[in-house]
Backbone as JSON, one array per atom type, in Angstrom:
{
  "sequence": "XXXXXXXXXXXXXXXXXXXXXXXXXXXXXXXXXXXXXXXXXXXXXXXXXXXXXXXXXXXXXXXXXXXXXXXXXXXXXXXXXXXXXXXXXXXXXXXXXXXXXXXXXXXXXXXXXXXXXXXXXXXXXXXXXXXXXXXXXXXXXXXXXXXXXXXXXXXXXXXXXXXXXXXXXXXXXXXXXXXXXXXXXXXXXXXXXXXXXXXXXXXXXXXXXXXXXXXXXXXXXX",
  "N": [[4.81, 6.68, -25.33], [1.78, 7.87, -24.45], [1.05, 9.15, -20.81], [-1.42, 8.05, -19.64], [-1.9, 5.8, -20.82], [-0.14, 4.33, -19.66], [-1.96, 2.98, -17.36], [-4.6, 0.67, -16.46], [-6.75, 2.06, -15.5], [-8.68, 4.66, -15.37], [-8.57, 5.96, -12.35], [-6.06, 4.94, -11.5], [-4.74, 6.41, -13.29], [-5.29, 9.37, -12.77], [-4.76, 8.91, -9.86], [-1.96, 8.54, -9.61], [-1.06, 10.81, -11.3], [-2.01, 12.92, -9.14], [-0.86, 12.25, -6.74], [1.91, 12.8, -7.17], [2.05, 15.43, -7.31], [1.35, 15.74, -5.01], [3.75, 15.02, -3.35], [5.67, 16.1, -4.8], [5.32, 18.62, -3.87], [4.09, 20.71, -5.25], [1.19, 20.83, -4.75], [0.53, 22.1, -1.83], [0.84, 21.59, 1.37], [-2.32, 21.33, 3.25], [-3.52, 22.28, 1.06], [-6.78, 22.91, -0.38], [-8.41, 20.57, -1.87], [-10.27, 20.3, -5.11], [-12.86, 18.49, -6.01], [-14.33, 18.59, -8.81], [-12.64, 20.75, -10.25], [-10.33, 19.38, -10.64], [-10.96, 17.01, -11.69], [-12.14, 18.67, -14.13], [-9.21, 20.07, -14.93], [-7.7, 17.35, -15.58], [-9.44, 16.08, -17.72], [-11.26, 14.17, -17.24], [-14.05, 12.45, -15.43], [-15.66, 12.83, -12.57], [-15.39, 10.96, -10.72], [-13.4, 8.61, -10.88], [-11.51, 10.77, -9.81], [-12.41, 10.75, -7.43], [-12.18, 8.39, -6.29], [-9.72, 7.7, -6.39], [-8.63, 10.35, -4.78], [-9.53, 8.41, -2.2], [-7.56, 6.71, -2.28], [-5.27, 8.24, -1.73], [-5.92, 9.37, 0.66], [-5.88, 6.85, 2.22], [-3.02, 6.79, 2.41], [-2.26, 8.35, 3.82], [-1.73, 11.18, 2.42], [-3.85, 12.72, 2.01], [-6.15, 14.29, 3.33], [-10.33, 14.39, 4.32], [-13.03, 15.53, 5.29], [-16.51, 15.42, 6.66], [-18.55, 17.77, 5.26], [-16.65, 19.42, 4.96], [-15.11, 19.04, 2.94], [-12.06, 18.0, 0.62], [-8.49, 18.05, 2.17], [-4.81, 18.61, 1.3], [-2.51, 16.94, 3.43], [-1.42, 18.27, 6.62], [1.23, 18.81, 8.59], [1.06, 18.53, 11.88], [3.63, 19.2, 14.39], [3.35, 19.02, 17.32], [1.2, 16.98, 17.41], [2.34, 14.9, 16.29], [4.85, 14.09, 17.33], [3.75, 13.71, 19.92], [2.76, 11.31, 19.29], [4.25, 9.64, 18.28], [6.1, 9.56, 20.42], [4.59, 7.93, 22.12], [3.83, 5.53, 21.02], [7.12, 5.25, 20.5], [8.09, 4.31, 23.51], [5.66, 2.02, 23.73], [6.0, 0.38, 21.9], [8.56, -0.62, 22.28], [8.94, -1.28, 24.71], [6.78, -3.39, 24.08], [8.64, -4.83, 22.96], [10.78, -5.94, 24.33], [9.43, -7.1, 26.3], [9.16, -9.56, 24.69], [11.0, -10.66, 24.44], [11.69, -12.86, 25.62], [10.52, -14.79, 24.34], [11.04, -15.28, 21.93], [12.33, -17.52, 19.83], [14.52, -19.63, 17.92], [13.35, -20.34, 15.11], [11.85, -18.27, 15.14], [13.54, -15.78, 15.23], [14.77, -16.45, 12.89], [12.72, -16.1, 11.03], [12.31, -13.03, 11.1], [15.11, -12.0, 10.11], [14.53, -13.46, 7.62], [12.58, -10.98, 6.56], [13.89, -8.5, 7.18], [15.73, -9.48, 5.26], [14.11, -9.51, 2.86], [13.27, -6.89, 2.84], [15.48, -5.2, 2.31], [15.45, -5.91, -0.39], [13.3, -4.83, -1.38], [14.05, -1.69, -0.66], [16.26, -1.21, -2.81], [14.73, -1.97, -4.87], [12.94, 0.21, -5.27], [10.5, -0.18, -4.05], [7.67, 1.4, -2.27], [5.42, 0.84, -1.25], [5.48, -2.1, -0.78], [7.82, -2.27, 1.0], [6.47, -1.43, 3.13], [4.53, -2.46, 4.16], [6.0, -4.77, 4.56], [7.28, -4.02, 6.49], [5.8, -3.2, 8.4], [4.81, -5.99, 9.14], [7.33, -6.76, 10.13], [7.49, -5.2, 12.69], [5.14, -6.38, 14.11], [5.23, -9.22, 14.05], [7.42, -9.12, 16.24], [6.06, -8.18, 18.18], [3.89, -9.6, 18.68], [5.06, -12.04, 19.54], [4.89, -11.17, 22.37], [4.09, -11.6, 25.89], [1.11, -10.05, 26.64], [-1.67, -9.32, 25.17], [-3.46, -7.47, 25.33], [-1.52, -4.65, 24.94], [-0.55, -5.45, 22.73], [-2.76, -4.65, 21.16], [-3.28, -2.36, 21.63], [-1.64, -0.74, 21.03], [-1.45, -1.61, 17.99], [-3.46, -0.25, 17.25], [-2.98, 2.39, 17.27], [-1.16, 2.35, 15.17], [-3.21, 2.25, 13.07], [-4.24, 4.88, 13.57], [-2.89, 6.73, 12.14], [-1.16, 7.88, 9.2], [1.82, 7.64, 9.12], [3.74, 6.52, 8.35], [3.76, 6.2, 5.78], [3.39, 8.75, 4.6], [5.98, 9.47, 5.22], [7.74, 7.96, 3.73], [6.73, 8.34, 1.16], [7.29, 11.02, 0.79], [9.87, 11.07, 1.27], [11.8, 8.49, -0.01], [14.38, 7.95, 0.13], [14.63, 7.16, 3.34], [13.81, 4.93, 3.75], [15.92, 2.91, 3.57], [17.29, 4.08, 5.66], [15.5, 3.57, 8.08], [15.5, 0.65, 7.65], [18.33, -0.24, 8.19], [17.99, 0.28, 10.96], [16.2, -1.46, 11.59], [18.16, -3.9, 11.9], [19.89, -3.64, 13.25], [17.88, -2.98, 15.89], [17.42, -6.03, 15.08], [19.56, -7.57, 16.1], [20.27, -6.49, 18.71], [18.17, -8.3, 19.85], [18.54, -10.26, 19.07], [20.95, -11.04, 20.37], [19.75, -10.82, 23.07], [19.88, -8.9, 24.26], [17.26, -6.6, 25.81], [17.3, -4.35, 27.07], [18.46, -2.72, 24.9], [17.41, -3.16, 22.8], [14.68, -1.91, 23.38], [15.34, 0.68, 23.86], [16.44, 1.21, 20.92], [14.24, 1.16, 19.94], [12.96, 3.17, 20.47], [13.87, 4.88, 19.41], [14.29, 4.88, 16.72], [11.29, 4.72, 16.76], [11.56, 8.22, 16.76], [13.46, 9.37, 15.21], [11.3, 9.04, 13.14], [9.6, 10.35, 13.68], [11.24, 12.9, 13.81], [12.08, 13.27, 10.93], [8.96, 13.74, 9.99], [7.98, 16.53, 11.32], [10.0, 17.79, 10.35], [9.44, 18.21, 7.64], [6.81, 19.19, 7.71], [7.75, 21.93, 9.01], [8.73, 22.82, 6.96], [7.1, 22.16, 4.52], [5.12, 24.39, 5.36], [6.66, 27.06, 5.38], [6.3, 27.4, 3.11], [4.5, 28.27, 2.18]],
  "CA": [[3.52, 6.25, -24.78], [1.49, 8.49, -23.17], [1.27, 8.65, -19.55], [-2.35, 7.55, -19.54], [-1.6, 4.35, -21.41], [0.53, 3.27, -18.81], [-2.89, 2.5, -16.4], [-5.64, 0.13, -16.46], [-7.86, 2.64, -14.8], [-8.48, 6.51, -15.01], [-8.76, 6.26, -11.41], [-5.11, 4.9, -11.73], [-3.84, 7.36, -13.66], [-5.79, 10.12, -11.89], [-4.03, 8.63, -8.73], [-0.58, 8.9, -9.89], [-0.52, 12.46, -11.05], [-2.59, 13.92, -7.98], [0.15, 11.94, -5.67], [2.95, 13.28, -7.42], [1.31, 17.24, -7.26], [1.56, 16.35, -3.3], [4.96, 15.06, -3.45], [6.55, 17.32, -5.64], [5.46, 20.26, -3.19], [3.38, 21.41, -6.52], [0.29, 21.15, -4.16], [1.19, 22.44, -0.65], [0.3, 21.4, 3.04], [-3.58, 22.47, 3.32], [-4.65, 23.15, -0.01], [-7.76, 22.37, -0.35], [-8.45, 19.53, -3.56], [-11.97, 20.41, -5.37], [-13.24, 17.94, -7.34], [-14.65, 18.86, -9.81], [-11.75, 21.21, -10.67], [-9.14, 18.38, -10.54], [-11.6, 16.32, -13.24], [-11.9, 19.27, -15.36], [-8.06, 20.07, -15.78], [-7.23, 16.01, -15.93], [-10.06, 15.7, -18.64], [-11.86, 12.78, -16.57], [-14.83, 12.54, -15.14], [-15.58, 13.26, -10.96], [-16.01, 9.15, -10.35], [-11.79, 8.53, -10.96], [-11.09, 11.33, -8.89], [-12.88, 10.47, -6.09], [-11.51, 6.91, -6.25], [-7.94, 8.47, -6.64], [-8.95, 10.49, -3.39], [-9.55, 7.41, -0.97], [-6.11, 5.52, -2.41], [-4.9, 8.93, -1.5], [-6.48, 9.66, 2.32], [-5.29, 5.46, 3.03], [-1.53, 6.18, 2.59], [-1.99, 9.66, 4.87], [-1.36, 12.32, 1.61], [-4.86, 13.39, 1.99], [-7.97, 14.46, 4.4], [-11.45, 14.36, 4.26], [-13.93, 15.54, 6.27], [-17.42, 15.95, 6.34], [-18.91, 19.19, 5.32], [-15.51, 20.63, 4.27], [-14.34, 18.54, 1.42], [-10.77, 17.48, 0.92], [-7.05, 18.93, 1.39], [-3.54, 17.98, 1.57], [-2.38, 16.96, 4.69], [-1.18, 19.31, 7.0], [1.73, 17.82, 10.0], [1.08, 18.77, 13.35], [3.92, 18.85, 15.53], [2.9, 18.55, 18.2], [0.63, 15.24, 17.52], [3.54, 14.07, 15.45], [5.78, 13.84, 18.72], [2.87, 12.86, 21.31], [1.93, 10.08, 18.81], [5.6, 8.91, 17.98], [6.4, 9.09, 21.79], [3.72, 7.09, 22.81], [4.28, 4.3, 20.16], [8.13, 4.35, 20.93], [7.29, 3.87, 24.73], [4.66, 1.02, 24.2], [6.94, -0.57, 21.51], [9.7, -0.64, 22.79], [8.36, -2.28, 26.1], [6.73, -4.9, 23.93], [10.11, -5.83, 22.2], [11.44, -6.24, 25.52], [8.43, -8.18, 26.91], [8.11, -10.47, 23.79], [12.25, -11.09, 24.45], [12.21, -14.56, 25.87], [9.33, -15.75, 24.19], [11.84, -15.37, 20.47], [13.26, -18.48, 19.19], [15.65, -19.49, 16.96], [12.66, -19.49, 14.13], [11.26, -16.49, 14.85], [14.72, -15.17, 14.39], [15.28, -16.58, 11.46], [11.78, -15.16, 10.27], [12.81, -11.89, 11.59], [16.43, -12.24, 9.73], [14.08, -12.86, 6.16], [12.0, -10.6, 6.58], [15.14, -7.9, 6.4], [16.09, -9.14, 4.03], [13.15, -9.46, 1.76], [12.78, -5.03, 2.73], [16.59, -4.51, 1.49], [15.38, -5.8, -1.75], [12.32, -3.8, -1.34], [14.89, -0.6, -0.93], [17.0, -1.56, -3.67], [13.84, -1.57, -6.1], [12.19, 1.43, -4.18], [9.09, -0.65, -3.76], [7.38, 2.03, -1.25], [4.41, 0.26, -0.72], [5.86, -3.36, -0.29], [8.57, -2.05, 2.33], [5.94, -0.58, 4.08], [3.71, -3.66, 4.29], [7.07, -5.84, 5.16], [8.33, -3.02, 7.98], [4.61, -3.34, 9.6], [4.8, -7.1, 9.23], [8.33, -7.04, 10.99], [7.68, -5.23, 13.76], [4.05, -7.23, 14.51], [5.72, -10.18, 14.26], [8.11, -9.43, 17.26], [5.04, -7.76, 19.69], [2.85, -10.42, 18.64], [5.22, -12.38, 20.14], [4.89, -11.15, 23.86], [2.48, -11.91, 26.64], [0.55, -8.6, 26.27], [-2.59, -9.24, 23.68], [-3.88, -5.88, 25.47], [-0.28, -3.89, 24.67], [-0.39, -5.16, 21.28], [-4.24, -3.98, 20.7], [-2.99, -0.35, 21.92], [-0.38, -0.38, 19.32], [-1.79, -1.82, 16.3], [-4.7, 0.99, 16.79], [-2.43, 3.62, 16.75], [-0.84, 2.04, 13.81], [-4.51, 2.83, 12.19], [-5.03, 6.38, 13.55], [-1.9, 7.76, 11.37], [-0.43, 7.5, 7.88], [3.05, 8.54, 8.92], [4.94, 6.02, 7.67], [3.59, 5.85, 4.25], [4.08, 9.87, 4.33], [7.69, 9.31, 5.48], [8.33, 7.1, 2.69], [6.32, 8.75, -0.25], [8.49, 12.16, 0.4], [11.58, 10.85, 1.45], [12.11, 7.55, -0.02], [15.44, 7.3, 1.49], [14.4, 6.7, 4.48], [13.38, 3.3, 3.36], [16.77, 2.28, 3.7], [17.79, 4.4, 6.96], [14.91, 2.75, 8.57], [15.98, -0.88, 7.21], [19.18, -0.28, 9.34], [17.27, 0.6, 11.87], [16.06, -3.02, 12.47], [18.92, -4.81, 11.5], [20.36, -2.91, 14.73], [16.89, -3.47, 17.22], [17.16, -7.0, 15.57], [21.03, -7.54, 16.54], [20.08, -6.74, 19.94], [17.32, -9.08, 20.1], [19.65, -11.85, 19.11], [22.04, -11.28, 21.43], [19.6, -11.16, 24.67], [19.94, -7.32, 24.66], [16.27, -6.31, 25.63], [16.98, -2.99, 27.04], [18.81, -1.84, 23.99], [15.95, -2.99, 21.76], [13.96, -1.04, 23.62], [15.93, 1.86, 23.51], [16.26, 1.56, 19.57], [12.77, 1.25, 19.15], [12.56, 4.59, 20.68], [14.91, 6.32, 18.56], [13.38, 4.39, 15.51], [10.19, 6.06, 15.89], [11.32, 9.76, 17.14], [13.79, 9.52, 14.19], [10.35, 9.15, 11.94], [8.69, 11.8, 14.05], [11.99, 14.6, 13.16], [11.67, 13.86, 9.92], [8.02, 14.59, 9.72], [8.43, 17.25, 11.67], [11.1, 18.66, 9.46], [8.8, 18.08, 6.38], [5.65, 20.02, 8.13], [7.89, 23.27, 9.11], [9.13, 23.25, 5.12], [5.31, 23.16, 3.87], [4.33, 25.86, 6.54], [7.17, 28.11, 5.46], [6.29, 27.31, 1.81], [3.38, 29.16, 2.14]],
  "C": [[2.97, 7.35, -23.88], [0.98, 7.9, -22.11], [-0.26, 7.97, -19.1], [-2.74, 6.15, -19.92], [-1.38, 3.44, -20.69], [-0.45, 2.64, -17.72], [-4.17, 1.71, -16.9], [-6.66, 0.69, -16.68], [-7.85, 3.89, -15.03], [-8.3, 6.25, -13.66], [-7.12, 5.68, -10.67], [-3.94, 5.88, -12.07], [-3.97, 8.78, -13.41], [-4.49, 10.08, -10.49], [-2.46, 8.99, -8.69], [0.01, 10.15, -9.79], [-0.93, 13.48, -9.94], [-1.41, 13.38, -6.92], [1.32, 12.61, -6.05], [2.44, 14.45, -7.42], [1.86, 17.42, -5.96], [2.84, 15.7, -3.25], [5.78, 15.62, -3.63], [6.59, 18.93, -4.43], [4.39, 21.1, -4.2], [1.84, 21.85, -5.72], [0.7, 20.91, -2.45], [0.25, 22.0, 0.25], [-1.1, 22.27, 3.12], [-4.4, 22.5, 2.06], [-5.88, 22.21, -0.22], [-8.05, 21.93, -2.1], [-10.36, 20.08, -3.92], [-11.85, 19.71, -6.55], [-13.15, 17.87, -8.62], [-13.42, 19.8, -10.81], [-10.57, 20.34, -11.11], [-9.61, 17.52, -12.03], [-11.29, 17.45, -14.3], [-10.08, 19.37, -15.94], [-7.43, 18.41, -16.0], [-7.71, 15.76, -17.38], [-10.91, 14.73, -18.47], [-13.06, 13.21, -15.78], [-14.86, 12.83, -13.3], [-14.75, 11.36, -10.57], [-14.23, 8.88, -9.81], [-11.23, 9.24, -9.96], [-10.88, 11.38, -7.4], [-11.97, 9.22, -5.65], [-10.03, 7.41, -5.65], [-7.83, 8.77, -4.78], [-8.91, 9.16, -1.99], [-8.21, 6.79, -1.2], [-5.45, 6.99, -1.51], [-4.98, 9.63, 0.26], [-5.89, 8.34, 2.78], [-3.71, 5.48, 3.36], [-1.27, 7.76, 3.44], [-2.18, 10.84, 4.07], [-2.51, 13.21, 1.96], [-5.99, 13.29, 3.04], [-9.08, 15.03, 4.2], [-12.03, 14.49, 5.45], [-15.17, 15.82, 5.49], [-17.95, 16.96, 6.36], [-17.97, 20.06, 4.83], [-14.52, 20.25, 3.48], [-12.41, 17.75, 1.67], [-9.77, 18.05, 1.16], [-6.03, 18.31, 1.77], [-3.29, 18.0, 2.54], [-1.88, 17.99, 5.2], [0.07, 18.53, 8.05], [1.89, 18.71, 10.87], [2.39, 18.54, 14.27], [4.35, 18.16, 16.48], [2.0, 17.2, 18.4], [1.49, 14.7, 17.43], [4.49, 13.35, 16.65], [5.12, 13.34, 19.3], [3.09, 11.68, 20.71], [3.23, 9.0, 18.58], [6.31, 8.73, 19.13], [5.85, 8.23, 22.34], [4.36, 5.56, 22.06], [5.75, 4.32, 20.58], [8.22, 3.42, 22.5], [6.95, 2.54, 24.81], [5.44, -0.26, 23.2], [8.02, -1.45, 21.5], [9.56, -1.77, 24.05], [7.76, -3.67, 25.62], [7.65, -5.91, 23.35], [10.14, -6.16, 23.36], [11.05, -7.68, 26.1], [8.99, -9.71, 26.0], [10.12, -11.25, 23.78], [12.38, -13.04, 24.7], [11.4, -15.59, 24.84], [9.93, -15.52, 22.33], [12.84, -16.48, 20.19], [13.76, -18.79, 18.01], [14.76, -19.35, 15.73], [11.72, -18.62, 14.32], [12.29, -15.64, 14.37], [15.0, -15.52, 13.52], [14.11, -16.0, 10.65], [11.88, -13.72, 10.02], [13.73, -11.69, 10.97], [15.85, -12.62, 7.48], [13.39, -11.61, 5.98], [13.03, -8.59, 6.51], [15.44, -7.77, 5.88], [15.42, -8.97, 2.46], [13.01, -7.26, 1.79], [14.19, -4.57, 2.14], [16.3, -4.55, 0.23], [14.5, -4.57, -2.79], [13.11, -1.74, -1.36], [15.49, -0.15, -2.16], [16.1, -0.98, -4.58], [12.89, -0.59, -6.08], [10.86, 1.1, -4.24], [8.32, -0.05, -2.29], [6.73, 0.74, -0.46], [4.49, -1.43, -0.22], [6.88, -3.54, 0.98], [7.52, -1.35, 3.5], [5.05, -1.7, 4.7], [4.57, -4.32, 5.56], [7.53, -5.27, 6.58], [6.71, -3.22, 8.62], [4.4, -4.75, 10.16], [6.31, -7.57, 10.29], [8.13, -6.72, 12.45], [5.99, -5.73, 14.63], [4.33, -8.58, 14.87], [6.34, -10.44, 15.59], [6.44, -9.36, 18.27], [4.54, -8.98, 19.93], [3.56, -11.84, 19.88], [5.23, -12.61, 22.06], [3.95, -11.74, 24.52], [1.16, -11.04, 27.04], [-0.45, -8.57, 25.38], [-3.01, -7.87, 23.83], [-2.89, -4.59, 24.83], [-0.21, -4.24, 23.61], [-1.62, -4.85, 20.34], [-3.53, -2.58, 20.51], [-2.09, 0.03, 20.68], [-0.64, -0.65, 18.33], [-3.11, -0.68, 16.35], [-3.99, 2.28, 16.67], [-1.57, 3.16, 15.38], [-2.15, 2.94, 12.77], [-4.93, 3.87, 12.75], [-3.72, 6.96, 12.93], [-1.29, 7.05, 10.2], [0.61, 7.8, 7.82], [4.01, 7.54, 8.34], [4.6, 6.28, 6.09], [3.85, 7.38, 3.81], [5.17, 10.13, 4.25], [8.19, 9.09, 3.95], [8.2, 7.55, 1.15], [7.17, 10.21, -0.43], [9.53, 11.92, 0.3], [11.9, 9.56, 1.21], [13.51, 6.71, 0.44], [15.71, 6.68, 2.08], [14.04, 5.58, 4.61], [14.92, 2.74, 4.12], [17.64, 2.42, 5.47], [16.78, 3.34, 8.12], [15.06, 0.66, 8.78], [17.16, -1.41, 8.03], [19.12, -0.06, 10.69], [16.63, -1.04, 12.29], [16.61, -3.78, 12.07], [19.73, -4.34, 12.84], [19.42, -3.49, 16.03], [17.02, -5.12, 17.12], [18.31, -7.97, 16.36], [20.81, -7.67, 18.2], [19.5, -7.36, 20.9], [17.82, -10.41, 20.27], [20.45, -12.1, 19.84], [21.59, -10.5, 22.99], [19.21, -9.59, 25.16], [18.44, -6.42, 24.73], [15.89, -4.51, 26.29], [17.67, -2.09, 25.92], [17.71, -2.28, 23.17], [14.96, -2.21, 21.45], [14.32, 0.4, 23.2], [16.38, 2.13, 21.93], [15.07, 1.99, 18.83], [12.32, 2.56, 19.26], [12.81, 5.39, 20.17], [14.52, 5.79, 17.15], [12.51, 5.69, 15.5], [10.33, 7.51, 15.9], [12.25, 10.13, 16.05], [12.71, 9.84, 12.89], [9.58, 10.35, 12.02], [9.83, 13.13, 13.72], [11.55, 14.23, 11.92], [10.22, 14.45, 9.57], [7.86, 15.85, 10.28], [9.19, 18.49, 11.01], [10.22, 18.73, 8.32], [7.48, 19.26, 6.84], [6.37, 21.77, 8.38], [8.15, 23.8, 7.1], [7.81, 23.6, 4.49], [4.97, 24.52, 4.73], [4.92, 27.13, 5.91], [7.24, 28.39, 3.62], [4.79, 27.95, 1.12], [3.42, 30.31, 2.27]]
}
């Protein structure tokens, strides 16, 4: 079958092979995507491409600006760390907070919700562990007394695509991460609200080396 078969949509099967280009490393940190070039060697029209493009800028792979078109992401660093310090910080503090206010079914929601992302590992469902891991740790904040502290954090949720970058290079990490709150939630259950905290911190600065580590490899791949 060819590989075009397998989609509904050009803008499907567009999507696929331009994600795997930036996966693979085949299209490096920076390069700049042109249109029209991308249609011509696919064989497809602009329309698909474009489409392709926005699935592609939502899960982080790609940036757009105005006036200077598109290119593969690039990782900063230095944001990478501010932005993954801040969030462990403010996360961390709202596990803590949101500690008393967790009862026995929230933990048991908390306790599926685990286990529904191991399965998600298992079948390397990126995009459904990624859903379920944003839905886990919303669930706890949401719990605190903080609506302001869990504004601040769900907006930096939406100024970065790093998890879904994490996950689309290094699928792995699906699973390292998965142990990762089977640990913060361990400590939750048993009262432990300054180790929660202190996991949550090493959660995210764990997500920030690897990107980190992934941004010096493109840089030096240039």
């Amino acid at each position: 079958m060819l590989l075009k078969e397998r989609y509904k949509t050009k803008s499907g099967f567009v999507y696929e092979l331009m994600r795997e280009k930036i996966v693979s490393g085949e299209w490096p940190q920076g390069m700049n995507i042109i249109v029209a070039s991308v249609a011509r060697d696919l064989g497809v029209s602009a329309i698909p491409v474009r489409e392709a493009m926005k699935l592609l800028e939502s899960e982080g792979l790609v940036v757009q600006e105005p006036h200077k078109g598109a290119r593969v992401t690039e990782f900063d660093p230095e944001k990478i760390v501010e932005v993954m310090s801040i969030r462990g910080t403010l996360e961390g503090f709202a596990a803590s907070a949101a500690l008393p206010f967790l009862n026995a079914g929230a933990f048991a929601d908390l306790r599926r919700r685990v286990g529904e992302m191991d399965g998600y590992v298992r079948a390397g469902e990126c995009e459904r562990f990624i859903a379920a891991n944003k839905e886990f740790h919303r669930t706890i904040y949401s719990k605190g007394p903080f609506p302001m502290l869990n504004e601040m954090i769900f907006k930096l949720w939406d100024g970065g695509g790093f998890s879904h970058i994490v996950f689309a290079f290094r699928p792995e990490r699906m699973e390292v991460a998965n142990n990762d709150h089977k640990a913060i939630l361990d400590a939750l259950e048993k009262g432990d609200g300054e180790r929660a905290e202190r996991l949550i911190r090493e959660h995210k600065l764990g997500l920030a080396k690897v990107l980190c580590d992934m941004g010096r490899k493109g840089s030096s791949a240039r």
